[in-house]
C-alpha positions as CSV (number, residue, x, y, z in Angstrom):
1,X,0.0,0.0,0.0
2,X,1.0,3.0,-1.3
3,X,1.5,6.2,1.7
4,X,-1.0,8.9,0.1
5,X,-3.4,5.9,0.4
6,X,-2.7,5.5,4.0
7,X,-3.0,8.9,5.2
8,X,-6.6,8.8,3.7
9,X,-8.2,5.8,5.5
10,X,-9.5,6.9,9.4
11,X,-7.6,6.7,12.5
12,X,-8.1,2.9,14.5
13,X,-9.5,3.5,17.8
14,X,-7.7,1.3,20.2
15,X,-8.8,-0.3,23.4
16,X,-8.5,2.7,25.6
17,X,-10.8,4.5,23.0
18,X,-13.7,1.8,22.8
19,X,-13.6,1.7,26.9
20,X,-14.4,5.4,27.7
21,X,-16.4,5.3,25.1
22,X,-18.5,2.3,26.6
23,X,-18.1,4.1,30.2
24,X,-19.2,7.5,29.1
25,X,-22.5,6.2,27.4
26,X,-22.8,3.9,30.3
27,X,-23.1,7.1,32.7
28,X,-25.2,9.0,29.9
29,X,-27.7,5.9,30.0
30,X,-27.5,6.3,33.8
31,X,-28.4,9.9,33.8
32,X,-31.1,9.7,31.4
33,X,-32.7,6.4,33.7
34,X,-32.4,8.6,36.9
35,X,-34.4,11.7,34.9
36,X,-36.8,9.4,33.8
37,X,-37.2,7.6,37.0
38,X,-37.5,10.7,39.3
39,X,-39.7,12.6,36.7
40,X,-41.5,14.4,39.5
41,X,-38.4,16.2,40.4
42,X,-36.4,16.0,36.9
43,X,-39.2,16.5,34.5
44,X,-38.1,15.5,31.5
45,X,-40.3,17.1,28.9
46,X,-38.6,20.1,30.6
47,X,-34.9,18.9,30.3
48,X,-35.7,17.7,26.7
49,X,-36.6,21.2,25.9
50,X,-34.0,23.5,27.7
51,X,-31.3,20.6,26.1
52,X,-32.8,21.0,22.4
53,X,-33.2,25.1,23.2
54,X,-29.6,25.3,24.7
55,X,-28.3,23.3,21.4
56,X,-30.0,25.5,19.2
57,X,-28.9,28.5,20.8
58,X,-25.3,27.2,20.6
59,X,-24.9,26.7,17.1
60,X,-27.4,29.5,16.1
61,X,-26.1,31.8,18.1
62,X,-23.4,31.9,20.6
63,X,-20.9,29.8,17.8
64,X,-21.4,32.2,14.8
65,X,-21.2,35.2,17.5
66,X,-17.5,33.8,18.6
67,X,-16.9,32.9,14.9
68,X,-17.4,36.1,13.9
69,X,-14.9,37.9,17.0
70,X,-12.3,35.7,15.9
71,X,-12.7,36.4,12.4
72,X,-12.5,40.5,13.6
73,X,-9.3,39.1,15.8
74,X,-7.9,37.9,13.0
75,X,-8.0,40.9,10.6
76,X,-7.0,43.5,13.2
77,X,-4.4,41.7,15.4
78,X,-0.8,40.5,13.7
79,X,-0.2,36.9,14.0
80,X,2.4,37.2,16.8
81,X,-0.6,38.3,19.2
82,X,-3.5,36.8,17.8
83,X,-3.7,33.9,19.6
84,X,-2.6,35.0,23.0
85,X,-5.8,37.8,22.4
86,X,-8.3,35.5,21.4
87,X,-7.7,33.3,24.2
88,X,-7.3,36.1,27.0
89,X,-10.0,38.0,25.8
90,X,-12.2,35.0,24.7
91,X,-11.8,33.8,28.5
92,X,-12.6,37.8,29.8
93,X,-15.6,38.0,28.4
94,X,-16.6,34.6,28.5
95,X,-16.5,35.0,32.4
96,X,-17.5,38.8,32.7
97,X,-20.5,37.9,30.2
98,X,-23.3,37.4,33.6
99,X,-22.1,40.8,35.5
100,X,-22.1,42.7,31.9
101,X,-25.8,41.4,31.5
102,X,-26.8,42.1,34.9
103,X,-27.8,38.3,35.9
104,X,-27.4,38.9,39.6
105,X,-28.6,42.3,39.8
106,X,-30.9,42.2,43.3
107,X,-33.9,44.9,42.7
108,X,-33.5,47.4,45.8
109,X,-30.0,45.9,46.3
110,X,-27.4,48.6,45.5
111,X,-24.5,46.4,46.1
112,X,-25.8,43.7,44.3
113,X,-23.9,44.5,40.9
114,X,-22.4,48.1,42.4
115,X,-19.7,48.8,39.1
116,X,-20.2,49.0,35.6
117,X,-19.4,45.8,34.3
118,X,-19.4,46.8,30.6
119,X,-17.2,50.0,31.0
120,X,-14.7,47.6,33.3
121,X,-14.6,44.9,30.7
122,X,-13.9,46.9,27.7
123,X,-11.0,48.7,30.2
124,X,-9.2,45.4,30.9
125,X,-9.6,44.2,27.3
126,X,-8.0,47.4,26.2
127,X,-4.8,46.7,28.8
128,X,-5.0,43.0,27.9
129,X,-4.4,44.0,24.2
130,X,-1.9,46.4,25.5
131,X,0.0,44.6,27.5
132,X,0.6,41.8,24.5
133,X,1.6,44.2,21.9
134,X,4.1,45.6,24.2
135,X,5.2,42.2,25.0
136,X,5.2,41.1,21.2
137,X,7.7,44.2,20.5
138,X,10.0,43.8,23.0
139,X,10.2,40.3,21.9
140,X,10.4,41.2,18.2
141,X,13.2,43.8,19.3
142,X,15.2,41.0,21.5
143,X,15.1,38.8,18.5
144,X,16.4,41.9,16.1
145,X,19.2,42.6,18.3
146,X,20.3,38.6,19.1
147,X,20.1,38.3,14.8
148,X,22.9,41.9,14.7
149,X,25.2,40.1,17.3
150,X,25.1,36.8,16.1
């Protein structure tokens, strides 16, 4: 056999592969038993809908979202940042998403949510992105200066 015909034909799983595999369906099997079983508590009908709904909302709109702020990554950051950026700032506002959109705000709690979340996001993004171009410079400088001596 040829090697351009190997490199088309899938990956074997090995044994390792075919166990987790068993065990993870095992405890998905379990999981779905127990919902069924305590339907009084679980209520599946429920849990079938918020599991479709939180699908949907995924790959309608949280993925093309993300898609779409990597893509703006991409164009306005030079490589030697870009993926320290999209990771940082992916992770920021991943986390700072529920105090931006005001999910804990208590009514007639003013120290609930006391800051502005939005305006203190942007801020830390804006030194995030900072702080990495200044780091990819001095880099790119160390490197000019090792390639003069050398």
């Amino acid at each position: 056999m040829s090697r351009a015909s190997d490199e088309t034909l899938p990956p074997r799983r090995g044994r390792l592969f075919w166990i987790t595999a068993a065990l993870g369906w095992a405890v998905i099997g379990w999981g779905l038993r127990g919902a069924l079983i305590h339907h009084i508590d679980t209520r599946p009908d429920e849990l079938a809908r918020y599991f479709i709904g939180s699908a949907l909302v995924h790959d309608l709109l949280f993925a093309p979202v993300v898609l779409a702020g990597g893509l703006v990554v991409s164009r306005l950051v030079p490589p030697g940042g870009r993926a320290a950026v999209q990771a940082v700032g992916g992770t920021l506002v991943l986390f700072a998403y529920p105090e931006v959109r005001g999910f804990a705000h208590a009514l007639h709690n003013p120290t609930s949510l006391p800051h502005n979340y939005a305006a203190n996001l942007a801020l830390v993004l804006a030194l995030v992105v900072a702080g990495i171009a200044v780091g990819t410079a001095v880099t790119r400088v160390r490197r000019g200066r090792s390639r003069r001596h050398s």
